[in-house]
TORPA-125982 format. One record per residue: residue number from 1; residue in one letter; x, y, z of N, C-alpha, C in turn. Coordinates in nm, 3 decimals. Example, Ala and Ser with C-alpha at 12.3 -4.5 7.8 and 13.67 -1.06 7.14 Angstrom:
2
   seq   type        nX        nY        nZ       caX       caY       caZ        cX        cY        cZ
     1      A     1.319    -0.569     0.780     1.230    -0.450     0.780     1.320    -0.330     0.780
     2      S     1.285    -0.225     0.708     1.367    -0.106     0.714     1.290     0.003     0.787
***
This chain:
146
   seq   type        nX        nY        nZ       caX       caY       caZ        cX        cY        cZ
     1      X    10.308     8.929     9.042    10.441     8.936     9.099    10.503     8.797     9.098
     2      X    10.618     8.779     9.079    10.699     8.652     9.098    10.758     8.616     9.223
     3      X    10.676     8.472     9.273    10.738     8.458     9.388    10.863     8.451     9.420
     4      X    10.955     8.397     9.326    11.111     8.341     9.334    11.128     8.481     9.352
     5      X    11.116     8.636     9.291    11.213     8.757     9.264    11.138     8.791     9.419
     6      X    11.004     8.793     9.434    10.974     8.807     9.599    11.025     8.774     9.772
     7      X    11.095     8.620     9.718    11.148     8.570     9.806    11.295     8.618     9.823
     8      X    11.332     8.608     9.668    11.506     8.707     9.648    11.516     8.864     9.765
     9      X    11.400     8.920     9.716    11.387     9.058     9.765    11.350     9.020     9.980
    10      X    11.316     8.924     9.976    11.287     8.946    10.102    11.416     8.877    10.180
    11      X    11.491     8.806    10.141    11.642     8.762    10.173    11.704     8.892    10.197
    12      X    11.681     8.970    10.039    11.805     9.101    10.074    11.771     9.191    10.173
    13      X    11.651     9.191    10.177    11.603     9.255    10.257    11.595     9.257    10.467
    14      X    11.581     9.103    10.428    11.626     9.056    10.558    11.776     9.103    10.609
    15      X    11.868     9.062    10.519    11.971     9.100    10.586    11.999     9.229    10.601
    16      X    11.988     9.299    10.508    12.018     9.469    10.500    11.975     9.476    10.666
    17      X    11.856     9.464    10.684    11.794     9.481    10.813    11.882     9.452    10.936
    18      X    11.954     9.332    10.917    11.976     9.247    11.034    12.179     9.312    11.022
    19      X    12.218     9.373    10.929    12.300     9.446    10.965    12.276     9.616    10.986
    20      X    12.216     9.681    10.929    12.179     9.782    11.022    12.107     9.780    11.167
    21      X    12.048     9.655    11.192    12.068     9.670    11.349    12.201     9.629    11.387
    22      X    12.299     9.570    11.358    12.394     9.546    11.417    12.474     9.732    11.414
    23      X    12.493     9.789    11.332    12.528     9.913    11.298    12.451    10.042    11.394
    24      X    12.311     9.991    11.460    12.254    10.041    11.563    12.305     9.995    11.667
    25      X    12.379     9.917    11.668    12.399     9.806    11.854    12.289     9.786    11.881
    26      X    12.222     9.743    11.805    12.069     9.693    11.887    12.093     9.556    11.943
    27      X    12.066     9.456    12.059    12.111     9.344    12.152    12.102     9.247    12.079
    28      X    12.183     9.167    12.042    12.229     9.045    11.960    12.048     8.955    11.958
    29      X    11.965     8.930    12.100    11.886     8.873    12.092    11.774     8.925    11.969
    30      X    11.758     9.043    12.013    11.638     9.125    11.914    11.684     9.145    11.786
    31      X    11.823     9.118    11.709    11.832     9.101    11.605    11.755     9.054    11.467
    32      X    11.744     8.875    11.475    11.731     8.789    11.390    11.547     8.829    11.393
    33      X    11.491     8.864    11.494    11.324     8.935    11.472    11.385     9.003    11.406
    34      X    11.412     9.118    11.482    11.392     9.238    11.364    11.441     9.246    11.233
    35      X    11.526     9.154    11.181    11.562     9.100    11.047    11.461     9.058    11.009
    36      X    11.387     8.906    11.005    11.282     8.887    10.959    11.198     8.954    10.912
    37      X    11.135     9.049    11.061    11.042     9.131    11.047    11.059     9.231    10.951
    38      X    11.189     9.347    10.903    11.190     9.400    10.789    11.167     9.331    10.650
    39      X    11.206     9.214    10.651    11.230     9.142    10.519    11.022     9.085    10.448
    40      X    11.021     9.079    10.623    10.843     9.047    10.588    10.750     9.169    10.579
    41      X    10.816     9.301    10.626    10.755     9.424    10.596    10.768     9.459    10.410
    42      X    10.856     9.407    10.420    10.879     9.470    10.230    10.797     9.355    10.153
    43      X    10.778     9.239    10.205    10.678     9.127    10.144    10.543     9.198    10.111
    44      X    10.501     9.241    10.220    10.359     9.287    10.249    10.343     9.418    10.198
    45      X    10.453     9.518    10.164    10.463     9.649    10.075    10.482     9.614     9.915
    46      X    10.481     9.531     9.891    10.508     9.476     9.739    10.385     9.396     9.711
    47      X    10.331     9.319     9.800    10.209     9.215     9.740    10.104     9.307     9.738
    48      X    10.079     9.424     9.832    10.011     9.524     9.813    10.024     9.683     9.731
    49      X    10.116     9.638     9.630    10.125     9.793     9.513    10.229     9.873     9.592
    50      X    10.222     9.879     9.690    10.367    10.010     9.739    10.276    10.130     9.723
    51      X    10.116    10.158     9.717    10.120    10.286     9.691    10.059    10.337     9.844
    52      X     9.977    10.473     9.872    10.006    10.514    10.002     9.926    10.412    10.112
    53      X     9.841    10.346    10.067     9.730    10.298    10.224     9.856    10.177    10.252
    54      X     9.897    10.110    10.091     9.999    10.007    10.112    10.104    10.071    10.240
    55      X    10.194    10.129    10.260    10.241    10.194    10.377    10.182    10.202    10.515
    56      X    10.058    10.227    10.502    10.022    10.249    10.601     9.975    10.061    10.666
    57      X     9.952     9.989    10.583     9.905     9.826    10.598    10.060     9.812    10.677
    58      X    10.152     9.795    10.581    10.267     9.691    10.597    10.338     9.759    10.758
    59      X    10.329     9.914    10.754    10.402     9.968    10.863    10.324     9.916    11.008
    60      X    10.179     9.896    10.954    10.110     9.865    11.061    10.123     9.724    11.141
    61      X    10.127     9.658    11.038    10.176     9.495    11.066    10.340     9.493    11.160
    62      X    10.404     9.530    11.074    10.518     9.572    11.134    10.531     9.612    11.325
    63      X    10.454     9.735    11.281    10.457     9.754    11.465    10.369     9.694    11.509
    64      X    10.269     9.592    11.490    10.200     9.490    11.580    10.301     9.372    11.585
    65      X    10.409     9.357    11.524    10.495     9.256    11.541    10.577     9.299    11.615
    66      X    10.595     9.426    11.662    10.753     9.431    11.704    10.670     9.479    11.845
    67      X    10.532     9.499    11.875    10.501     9.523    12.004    10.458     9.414    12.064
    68      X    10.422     9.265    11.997    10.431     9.188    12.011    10.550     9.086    12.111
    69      X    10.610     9.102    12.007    10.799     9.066    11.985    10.821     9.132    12.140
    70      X    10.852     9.277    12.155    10.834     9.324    12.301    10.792     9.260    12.402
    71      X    10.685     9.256    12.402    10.586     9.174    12.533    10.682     9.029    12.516
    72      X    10.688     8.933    12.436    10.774     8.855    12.435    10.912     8.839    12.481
    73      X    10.970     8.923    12.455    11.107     8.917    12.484    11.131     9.029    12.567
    74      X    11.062     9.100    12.607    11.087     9.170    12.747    11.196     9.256    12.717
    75      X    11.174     9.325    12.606    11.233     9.465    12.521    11.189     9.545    12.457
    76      X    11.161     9.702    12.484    11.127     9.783    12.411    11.068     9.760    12.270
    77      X    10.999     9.809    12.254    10.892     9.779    12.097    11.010     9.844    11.958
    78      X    11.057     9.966    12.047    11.112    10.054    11.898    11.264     9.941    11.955
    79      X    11.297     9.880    11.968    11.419     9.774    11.876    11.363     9.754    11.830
    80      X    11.254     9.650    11.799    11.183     9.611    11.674    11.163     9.727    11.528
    81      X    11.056     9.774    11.601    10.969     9.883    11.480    11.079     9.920    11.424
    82      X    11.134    10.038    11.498    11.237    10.104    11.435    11.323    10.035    11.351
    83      X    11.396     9.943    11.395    11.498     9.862    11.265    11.433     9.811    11.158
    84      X    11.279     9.760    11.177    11.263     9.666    11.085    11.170     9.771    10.987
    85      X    11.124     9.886    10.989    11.110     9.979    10.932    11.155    10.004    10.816
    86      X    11.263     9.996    10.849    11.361    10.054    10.727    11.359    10.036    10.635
    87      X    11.363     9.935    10.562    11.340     9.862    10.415    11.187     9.997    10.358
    88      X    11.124    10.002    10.436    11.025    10.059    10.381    11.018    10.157    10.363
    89      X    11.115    10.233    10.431    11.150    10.434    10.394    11.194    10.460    10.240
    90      X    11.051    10.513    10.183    11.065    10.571    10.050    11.180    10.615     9.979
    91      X    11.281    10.583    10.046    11.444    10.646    10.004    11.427    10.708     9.805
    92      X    11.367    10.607     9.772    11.386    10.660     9.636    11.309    10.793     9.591
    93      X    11.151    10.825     9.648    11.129    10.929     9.669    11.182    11.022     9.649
    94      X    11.275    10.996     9.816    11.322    11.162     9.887    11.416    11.213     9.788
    95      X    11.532    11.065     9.725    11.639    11.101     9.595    11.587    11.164     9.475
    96      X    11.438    11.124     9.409    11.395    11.199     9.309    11.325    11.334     9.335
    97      X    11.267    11.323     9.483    11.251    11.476     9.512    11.355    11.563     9.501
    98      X    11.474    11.562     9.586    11.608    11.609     9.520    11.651    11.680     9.393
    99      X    11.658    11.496     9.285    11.688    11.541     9.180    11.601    11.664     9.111
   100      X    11.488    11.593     9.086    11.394    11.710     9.048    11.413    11.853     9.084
   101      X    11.425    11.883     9.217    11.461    11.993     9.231    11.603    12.107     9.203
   102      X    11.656    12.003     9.235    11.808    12.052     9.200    11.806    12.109     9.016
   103      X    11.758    11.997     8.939    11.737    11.998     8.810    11.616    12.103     8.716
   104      X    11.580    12.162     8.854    11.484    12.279     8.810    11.322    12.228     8.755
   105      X    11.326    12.117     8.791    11.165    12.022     8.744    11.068    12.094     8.911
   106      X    11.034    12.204     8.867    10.933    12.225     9.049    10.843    12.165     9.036
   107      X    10.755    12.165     8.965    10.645    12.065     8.965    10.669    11.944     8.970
   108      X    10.744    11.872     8.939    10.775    11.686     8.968    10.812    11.719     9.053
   109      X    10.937    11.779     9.144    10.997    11.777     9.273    10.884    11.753     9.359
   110      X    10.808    11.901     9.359    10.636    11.889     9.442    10.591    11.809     9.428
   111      X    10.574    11.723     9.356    10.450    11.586     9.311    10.517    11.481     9.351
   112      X    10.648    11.469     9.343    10.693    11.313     9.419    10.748    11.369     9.609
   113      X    10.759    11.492     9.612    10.759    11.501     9.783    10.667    11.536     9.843
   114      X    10.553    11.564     9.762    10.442    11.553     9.875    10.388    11.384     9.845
   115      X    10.410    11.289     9.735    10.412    11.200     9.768    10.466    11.083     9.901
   116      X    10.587    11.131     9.900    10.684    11.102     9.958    10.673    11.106    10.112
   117      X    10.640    11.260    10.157    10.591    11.263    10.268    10.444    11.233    10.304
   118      X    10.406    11.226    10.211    10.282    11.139    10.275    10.257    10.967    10.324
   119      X    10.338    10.918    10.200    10.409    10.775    10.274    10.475    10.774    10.406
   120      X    10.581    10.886    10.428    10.613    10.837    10.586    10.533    10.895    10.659
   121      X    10.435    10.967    10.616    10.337    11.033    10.766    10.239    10.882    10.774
   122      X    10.222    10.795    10.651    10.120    10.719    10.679    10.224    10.580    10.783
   123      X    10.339    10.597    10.747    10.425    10.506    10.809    10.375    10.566    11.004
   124      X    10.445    10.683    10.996    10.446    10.722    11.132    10.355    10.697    11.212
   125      X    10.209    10.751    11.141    10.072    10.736    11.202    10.078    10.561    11.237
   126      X    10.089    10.482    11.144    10.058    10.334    11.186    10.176    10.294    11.300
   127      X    10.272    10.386    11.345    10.375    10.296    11.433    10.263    10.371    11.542
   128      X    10.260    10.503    11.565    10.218    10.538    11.676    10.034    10.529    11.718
   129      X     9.976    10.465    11.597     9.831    10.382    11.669     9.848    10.300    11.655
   130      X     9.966    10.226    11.681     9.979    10.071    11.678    10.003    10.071    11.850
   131      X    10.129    10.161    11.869    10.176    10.131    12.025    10.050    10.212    12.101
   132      X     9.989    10.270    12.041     9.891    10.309    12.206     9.780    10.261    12.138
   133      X     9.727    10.188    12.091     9.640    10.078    12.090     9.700     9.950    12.197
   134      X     9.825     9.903    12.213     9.915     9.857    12.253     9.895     9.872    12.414
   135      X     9.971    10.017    12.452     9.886    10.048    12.560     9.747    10.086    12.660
   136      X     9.683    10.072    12.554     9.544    10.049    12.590     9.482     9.945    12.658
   137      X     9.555     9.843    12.557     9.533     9.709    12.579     9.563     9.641    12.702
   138      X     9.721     9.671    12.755     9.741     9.639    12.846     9.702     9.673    12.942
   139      X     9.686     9.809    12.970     9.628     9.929    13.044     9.491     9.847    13.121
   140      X     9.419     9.797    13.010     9.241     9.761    13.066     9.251     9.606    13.084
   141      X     9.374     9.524    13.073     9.342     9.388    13.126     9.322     9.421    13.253
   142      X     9.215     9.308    13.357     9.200     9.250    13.436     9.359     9.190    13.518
   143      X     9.335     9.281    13.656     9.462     9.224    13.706     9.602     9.260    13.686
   144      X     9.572     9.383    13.593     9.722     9.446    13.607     9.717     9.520    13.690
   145      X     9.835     9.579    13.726     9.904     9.664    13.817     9.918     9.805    13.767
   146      X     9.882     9.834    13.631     9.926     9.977    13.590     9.777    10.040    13.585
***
């Protein structure tokens, strides 16, 4: 892979991010993370092939950053996850599942949407054993209150 077209992609990527949270109203502070953080989710989906465990790595990183980011800034995890997600939703997929279908291809339609959905189930699974690993964690320190 080329770093210069890597770094290009993670600029565009950054911002795409950092205006669809603005397009969410997500709080001016949790912005410029969750920008980053998408732009460094698509880093880590590209240096690793894009194919399915890749999804499940980068989404995972992702929500250890944004539950992180949380505990930090003393805001909900999904501002993070959720915005910075995005870059990584198979969009092209779900469009060639579509086409395919529309175009009477059933067998490719089937073969790139059960692809397809298997990338965001591996997405989903890593946001939601990320946050209750999350709560676990906090759950069994010493000296909390919960």
């Amino acid at each position: 892979m080329n770093w210069a077209s890597l770094f290009v992609e993670f600029i565009y990527c950054t911002v795409a991010t950092g205006f669809l949270a603005l397009i969410f109203r997500a709080p001016y502070k949790t912005i410029p993370v969750s920008a980053v953080a998408g732009g460094f989710g698509w880093v880590v989906l590209s240096l690793l092939g894009g194919k399915l465990p890749a999804y499940l790595i980068a989404t995972s990183v992702l929500a250890i950053f944004g539950e992180v980011s949380a505990r930090l800034m003393k805001k909900p995890a999904t501002l993070f996850t959720h915005v910075a997600v995005i870059p990584l939703v198979p969009g092209m997929g779900l469009y060639r599942t579509m086409l395919y279908l529309i175009d009477g291809h059933t067998q490719e339609g089937l073969a790139v949407g059960v692809e397809t959905l298997l990338e965001i189930g591996m997405m989903a699974m890593a946001i939601g054993f990320t946050s209750i690993a999350f709560r676990r964690a906090v759950r069994k320190r010493p000296g909390n209150a919960r």
